[in-house]
N, C-alpha and C positions, 0 to 999 in steps of 0.2 A: 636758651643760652648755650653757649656753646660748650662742652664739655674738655677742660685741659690737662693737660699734662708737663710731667717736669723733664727737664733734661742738665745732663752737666755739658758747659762749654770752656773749652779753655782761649779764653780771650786775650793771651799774652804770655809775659815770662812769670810763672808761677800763679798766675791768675784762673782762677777759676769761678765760673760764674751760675749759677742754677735760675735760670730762664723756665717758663712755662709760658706754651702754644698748645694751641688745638688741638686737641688727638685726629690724624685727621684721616680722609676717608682716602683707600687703596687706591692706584692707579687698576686702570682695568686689567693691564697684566700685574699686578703688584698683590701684596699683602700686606697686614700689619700684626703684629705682635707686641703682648704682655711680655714686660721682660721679667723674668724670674731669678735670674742673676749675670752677674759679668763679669770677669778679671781684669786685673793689674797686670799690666804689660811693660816691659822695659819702654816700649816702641812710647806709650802712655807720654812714660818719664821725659823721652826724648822728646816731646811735644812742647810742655810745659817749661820746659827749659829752654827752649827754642825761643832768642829775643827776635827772630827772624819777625817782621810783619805778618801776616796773615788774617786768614777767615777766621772769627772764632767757632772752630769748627766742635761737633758735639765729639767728642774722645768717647773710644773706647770699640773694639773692635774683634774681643771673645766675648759672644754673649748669645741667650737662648731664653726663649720666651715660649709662653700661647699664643696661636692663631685668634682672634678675636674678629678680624675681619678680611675677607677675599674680594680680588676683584673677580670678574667674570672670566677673563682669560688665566687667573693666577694657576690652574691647574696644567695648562700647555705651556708653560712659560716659562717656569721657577722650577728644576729640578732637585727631584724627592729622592734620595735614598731611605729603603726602609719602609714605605708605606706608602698613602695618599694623602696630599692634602685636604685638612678640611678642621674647618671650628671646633677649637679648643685642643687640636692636639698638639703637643711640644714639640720645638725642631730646635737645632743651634744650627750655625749658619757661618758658609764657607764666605771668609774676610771682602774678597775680590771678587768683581764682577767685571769680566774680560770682556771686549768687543768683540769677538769672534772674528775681524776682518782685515785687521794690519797683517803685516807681512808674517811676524812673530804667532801670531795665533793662527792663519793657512798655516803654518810650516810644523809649528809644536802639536797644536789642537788645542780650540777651545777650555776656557777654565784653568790653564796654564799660567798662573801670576809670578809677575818677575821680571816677564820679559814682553808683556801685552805692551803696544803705544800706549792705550788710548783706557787703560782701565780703572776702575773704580774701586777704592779701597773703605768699605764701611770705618768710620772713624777717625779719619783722617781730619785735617784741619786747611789742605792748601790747595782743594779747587775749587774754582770758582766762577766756571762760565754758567752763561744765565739757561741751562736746563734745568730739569727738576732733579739729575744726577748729579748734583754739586755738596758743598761741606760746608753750606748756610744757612744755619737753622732757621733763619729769617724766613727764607723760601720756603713754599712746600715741597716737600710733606714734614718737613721743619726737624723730624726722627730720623737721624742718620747714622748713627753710633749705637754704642753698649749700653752708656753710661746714660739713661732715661728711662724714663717708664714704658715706652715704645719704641720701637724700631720701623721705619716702614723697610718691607723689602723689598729691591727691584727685583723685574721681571731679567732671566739669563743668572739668576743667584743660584748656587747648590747649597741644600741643606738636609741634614739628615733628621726622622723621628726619632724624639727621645724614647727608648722602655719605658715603660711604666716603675720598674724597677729602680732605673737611674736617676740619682737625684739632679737637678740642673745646674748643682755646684761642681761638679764631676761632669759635665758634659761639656763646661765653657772651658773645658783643658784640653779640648779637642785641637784648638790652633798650636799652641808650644807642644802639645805630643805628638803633630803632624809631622814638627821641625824637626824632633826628635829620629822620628821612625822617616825621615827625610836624611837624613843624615845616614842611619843604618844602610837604608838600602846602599845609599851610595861607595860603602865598604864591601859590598859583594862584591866576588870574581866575577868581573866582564872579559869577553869572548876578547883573545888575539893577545890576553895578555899575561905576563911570565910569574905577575903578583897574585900570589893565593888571597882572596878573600877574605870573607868575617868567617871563621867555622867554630867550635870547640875545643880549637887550639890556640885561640885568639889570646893574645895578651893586651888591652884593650886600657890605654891612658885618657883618661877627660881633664881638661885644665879648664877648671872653674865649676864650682857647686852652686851654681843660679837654680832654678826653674828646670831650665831646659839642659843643660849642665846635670839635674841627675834624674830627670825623664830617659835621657839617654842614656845614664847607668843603668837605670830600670831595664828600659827594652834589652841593651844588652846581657843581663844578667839572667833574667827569662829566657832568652835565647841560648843560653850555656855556654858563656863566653868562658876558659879556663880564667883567666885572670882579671881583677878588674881593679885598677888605680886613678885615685883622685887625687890631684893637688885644690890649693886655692891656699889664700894668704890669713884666715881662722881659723882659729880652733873649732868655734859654733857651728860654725858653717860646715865642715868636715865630719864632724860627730854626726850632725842629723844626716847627710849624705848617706855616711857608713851605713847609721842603721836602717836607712829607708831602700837605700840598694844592695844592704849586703856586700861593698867593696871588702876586695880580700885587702887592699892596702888605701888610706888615706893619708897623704903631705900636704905638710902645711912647709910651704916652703917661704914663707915670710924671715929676712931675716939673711937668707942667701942670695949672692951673685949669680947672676942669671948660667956662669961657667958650672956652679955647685949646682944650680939647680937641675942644667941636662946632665951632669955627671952622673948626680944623684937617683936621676932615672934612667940613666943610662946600664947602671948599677945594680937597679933593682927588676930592670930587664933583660937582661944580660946580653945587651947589644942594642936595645930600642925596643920600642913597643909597633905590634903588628899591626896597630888600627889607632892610631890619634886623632882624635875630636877637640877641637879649639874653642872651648864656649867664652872663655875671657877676654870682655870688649875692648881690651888696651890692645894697639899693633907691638908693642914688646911681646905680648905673650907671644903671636904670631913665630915670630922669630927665633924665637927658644921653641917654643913647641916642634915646627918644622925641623928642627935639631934631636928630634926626643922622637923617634920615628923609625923604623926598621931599615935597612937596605928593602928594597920591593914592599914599603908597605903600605898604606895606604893613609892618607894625611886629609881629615875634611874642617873646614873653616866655617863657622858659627858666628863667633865673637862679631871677626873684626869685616863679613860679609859685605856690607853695605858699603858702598862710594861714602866716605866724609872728606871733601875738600880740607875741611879743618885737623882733620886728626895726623900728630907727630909724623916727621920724615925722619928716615935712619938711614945710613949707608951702609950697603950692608955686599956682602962676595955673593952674590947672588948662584953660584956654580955651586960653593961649599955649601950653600943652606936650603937650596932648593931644589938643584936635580941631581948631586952625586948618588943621589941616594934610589937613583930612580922611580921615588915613590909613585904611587896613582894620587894628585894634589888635585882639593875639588874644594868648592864650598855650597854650602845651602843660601841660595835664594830663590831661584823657581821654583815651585812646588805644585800639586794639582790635584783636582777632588777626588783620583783613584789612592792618593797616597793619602788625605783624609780620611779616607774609608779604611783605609788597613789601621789609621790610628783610630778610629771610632769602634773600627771591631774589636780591638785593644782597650778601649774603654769601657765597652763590654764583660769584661772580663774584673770589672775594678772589685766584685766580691776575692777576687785570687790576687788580683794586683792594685799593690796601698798605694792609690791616687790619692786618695782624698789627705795622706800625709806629706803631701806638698804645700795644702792650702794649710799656712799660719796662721793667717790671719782673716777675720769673714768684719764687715760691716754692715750695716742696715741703712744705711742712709746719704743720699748723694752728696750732703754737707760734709758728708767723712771721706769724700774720695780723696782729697788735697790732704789730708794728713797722711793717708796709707802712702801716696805716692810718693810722698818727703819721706817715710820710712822704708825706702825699697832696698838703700844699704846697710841697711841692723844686723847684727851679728845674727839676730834670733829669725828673720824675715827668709823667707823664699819663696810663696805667694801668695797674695789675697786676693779677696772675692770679693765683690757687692752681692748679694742675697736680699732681695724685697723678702719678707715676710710675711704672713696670714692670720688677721684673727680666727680665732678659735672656729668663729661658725662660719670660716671658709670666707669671708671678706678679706680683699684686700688690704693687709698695713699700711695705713697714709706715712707718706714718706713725711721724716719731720724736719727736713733740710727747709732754710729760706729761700 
């Protein structure tokens, strides 16, 4: 009989469904892995909300497990940061698996997501041609996501060995700390240009206390930023920010006109801030923030990143809000396994640096994903985990979802 496993799909607008298939056996380049935990992703949220048609595809797309089984070729195939592959030892695992051959991948390099045609995103929900790289758990290898007891992984994946030190709840933070320290670089001084960089004279605003919002108070504040300010529209949310990055200053600017609000920081910069970081998913914040921003300084976009056909039009002086100022304006979408690695070495380090007081909230069981993810705007939320469990003599916890 054949041995199975569970997985969470999301089959619609707020549907979630927990399916069990085959555990099943590697491609010859491929692998498969125990998963030992996985995060809540905004990107999750954005799924489940999506009344769009679709695959019901398995969710979930931070996630790290044991090797349990290899194919023959999984060693020349699947790129290892950290070690060798090989049965039972832990890796997390870079989201996107890029084709290596469109025009975008010759021209960037390999492993470059964002801007691949043709690439693969573990977790997703909306492809669907008939290979075995698709987002139909129907198909094999039926484990395509976080959110299950397995994962298969294709052959052209990057993924890095856990420490033995590092728990695998702190390792699936690897995707939103990548964004993070994705974001940083993109505030250094590049060559040809008049805008000084991030340095330790940095006066450094983030608008919004998400996740990734104070990942990147983190990285900046480890780095010796002089000054560091957070907005966002709670109190809760502000408080834990403060203590978890040490901001010299946190606003709550709920309550003010978007005029009071760049004054406001305008005020407490004494002309703008050197380095603004936009993590708040509304394109209002966009616009005010771009306003909140130094003559030469440097402006990166987080938030409102992604193409939405659907989301608000403004009309807006595009001269007064976006180049008088001659910022360096950029945002995070492409990213690539050398800048996971700089956030993984960063992970490394989480005895010195409090990651793990990001994760609010931890569950045990796939039946619990649909509540965590309707809890992703709580005053008291900023991230949760899935975490399998282990009895005591080392056996696996039976997931107790239906």
């Amino acid at each position: 009989m054949e041995k199975m496993g569970k997985l969470a799909a999301c089959a619609g607008y707020y549907d979630i469904k927990i399916q069990q298939y085959p555990i099943p056996e590697p491609l010859e380049d491929g692998i498969v892995i125990k998963v030992e935990a996985a995060a809540v992703c905004g990107g999750d949220k954005g799924f489940i909300s999506d009344k769009t048609e679709h695959t019901p595809g398995n969710i979930g797309h931070e996630f790290a497990g044991r090797i349990i089984s290899m194919g023959s070729r999984a060693k020349e195939s699947i790129h290892c940061y950290g070690g060798n592959l090989e049965i039972g030892a832990r890796i997390v695992v870079y989201p996107w698996v890029t084709c290596g051959k469109c025009d975008s991948c010759m021209t960037y390099g390999d492993g470059v997501c964002g801007v691949c045609d043709n690439g693969f995103f573990y977790g997703g929900v909306f492809r669907r041609n008939e290979t075995t790289m698709n987002h139909n758990p129907c198909m094999y290898p039926y484990f395509k996501g976080g959110f299950g007891e397995y994962v298969h992984i294709y052959a052209n994946t990057y993924v890095w060995r856990i420490p033995d030190d590092m728990p695998s709840k702190i390792a699936v933070l690897l995707d939103p700390t990548a964004v993070a320290v994705r974001a940083v670089e993109q505030t250094m001084t590049s060559m040809g240009g008049l805008n000084e960089g991030f340095s330790t004279t940095s006066t450094v605003l983030i608008v919004g206390t998400g996740a990734i919002g104070i990942l990147t108070g983190m990285i900046f504040r480890y780095m010796g930023c002089e000054k560091l300010i957070m907005t966002d529209l709670v109190d809760k949310k502000l408080e834990m920010a403060r203590q978890i990055t040490g901001a010299d200053i946190v606003l709550n600017v709920a309550g003010m006109t978007s005029q009071q609000r760049i004054e406001r920081v305008m005020e407490l910069t004494h002309g703008g801030a050197n380095i603004v970081i936009n993590c708040a998913n509304h394109p209002a914040s966009s616009i005010e923030a771009l306003q909140m921003v130094r003559k030469l300084g440097t402006y990166v976009e987080i938030g409102n990143a992604m193409a939405d056909d659907n989301a608000p039009t403004f009309e807006i002086n595009i001269s007064n809000i976006m180049f008088s100022r001659n910022a360096h304006i950029t945002s995070v979408i492409a990213n690539s396994p050398k800048t996971f690695d700089r956030a993984f070495r960063l992970l490394k380090k989480h005895a010195e640096i409090p990651f793990e007081r990001i994760i609010t909230h931890e569950f045990y069981s796939l039946g619990d994903l649909l509540p965590h993810l309707k809890m992703m705007g709580d005053a008291d939320y900023i991230k949760s985990v899935l975490v399998f469990r282990e009895e005591e003599d080392g056996n696996e916890k039976k997931d107790s979802s239906d």
